[in-house]
C-alpha positions in Angstrom: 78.4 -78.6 55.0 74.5 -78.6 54.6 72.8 -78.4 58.2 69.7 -80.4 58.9 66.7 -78.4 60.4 67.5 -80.7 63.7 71.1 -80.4 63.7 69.9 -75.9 63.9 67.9 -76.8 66.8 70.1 -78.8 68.7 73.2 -76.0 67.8 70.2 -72.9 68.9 69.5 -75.5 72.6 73.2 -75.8 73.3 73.8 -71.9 72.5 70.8 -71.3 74.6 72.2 -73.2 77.6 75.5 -71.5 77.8 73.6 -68.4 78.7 72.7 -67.9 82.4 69.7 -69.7 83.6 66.4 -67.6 83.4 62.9 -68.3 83.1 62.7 -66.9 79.9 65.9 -69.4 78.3 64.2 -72.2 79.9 60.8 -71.1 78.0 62.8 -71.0 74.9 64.3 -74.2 75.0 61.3 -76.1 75.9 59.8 -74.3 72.8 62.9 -75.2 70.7 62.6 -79.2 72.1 58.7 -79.1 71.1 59.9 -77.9 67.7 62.3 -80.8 67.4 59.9 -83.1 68.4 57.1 -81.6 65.4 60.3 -81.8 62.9 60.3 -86.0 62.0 62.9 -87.0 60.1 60.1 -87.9 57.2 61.8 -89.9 54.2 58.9 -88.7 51.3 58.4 -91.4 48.8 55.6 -90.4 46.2 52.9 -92.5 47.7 53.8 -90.8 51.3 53.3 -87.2 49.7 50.0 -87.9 48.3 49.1 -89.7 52.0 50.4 -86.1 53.6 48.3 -83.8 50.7 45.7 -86.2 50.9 45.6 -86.0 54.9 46.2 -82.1 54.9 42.7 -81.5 52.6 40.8 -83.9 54.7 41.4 -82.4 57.8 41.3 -78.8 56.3 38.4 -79.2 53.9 40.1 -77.9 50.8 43.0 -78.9 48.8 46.3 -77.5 50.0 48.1 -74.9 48.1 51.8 -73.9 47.8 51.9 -71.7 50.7 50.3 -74.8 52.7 53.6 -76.6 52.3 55.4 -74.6 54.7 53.5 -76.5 57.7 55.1 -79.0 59.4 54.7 -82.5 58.5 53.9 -81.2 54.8 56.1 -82.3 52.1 58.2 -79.4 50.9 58.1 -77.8 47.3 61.4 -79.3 46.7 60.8 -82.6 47.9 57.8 -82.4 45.7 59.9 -81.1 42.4 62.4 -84.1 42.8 59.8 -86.9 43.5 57.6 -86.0 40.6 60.3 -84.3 38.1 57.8 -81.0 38.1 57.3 -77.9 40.3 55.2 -78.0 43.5 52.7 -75.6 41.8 52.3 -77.8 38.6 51.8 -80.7 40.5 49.1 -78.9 43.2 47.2 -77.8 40.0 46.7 -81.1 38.2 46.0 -83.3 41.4 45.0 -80.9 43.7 43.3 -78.2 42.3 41.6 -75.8 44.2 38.0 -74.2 43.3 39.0 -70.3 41.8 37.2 -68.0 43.3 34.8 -65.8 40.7 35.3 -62.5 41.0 33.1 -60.1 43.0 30.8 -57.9 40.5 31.4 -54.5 41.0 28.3 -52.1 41.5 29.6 -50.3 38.6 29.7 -53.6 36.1 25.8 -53.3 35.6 25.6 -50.2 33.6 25.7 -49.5 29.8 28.2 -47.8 28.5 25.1 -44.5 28.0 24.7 -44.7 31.6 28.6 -44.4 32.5 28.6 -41.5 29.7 25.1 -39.9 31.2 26.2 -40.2 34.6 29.8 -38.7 34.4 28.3 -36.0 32.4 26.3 -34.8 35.7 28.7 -35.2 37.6 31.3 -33.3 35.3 28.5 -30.6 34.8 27.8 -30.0 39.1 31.5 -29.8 39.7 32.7 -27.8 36.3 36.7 -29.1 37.6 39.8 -27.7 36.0 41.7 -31.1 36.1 41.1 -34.8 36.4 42.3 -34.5 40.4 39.4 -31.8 41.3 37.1 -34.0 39.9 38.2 -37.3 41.5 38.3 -35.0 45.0 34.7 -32.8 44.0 32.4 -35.6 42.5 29.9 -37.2 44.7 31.2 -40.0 47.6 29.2 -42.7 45.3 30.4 -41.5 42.1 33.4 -43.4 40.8 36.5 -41.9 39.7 37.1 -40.4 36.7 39.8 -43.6 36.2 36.9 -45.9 36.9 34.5 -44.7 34.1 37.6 -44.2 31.8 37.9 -47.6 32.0 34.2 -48.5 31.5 34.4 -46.3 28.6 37.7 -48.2 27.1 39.6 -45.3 27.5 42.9 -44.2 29.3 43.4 -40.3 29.9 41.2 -37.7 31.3 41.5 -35.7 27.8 40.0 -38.8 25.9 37.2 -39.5 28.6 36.3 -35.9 27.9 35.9 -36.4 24.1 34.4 -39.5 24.5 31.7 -38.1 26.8 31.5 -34.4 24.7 31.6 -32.6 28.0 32.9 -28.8 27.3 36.4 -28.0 29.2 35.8 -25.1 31.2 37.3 -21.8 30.0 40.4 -22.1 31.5 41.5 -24.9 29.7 40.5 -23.6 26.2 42.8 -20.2 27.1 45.8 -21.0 24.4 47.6 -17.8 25.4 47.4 -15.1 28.4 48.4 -11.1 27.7 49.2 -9.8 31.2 49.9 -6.0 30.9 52.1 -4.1 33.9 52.5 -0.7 33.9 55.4 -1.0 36.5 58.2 1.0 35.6 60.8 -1.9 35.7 58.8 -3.6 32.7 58.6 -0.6 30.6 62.2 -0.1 30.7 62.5 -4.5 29.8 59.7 -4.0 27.0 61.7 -1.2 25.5 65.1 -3.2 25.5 63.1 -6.1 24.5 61.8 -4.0 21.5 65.3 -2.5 20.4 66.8 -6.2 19.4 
């Protein structure tokens, strides 16, 4: 059995009346009746949706949107689906479509691709980091990340931005192998066993 949004309120009053009698049930009822009385029974036909939309972007100065729908007196996306045989969002995009907003420009869209290059270079060069995370934590509070200027520079990992730019990794990074020599006793006696296999 499908329950009308009334039919809830009226079953939330009566619940709310069996309780004992305090100023705070009596605040929520009155707030449930005022509900109620917001909630008209509204049978939408198509011309009374487009009166609705049409009233809602008047009095709001902008077309509604999906999320808008959810306000009272608004016909709901359903309603909307079964009246025009297409979804909510289709239909608020052909009839009422809303101005896109253009995208901010980013401080960091102005530059050519040798400024992004000459600039990461400095900064690469004052900080001389071991990894991409000491450099995003070292470089300068108005320097981007390294992800930002990878980007820039079409790019996707720290080891490519570093190729692209032809900044030197610092010496750690070229070490392919460490010798580490002990002259403990314990690794004698391993190096010797090691040897004997």
């Amino acid at each position: 059995m499908y329950i009308t949004r009334l039919r809830a309120i009226d079953i939330a009053i009566s619940a709310i009346n069996q309780l004992p009698d305090s100023n705070e049930n009596r605040q929520a009822v009155e707030r449930l009746l005022n509900i109620k009385n917001d909630c008209k029974a509204i049978t939408w036909t198509k011309e009374s949706v487009r009166q609705a939309l049409d009233e809602w972007a008047k009095s709001h100065g902008r077309n509604p949107t999906v999320t808008d729908l959810v306000e009272p007196n608004m016909p709901k996306a359903v309603t909307i689906q079964k009246l025009f045989d297409m979804k909510a969002s289709a239909f608020l995009n052909t009839y009422y479509t809303t101005e896109k907003r253009k995208p901010q420009s980013s401080r960091y869209s102005v530059r050519s691709r040798e400024e992004w290059i000459t600039d990461f270079i400095s900064q690469y060069n004052s900080i001389r980091p071991v990894s991409a995370k000491e450099y995003n934590v070292k470089r300068d509070n108005d320097s981007p990340t390294w992800l930002t200027v990878a980007r820039y520079l079409g790019v996707a990992t720290w080891k490519e931005l570093l190729e692209v730019t032809g900044v030197k990794k610092t010496s750690s990074e070229n070490v392919s192998h460490f010798t580490v020599e002990h002259t403990s006793p314990a690794y004698e006696k391993i190096s010797r066993l090691l040897e004997k296999r």
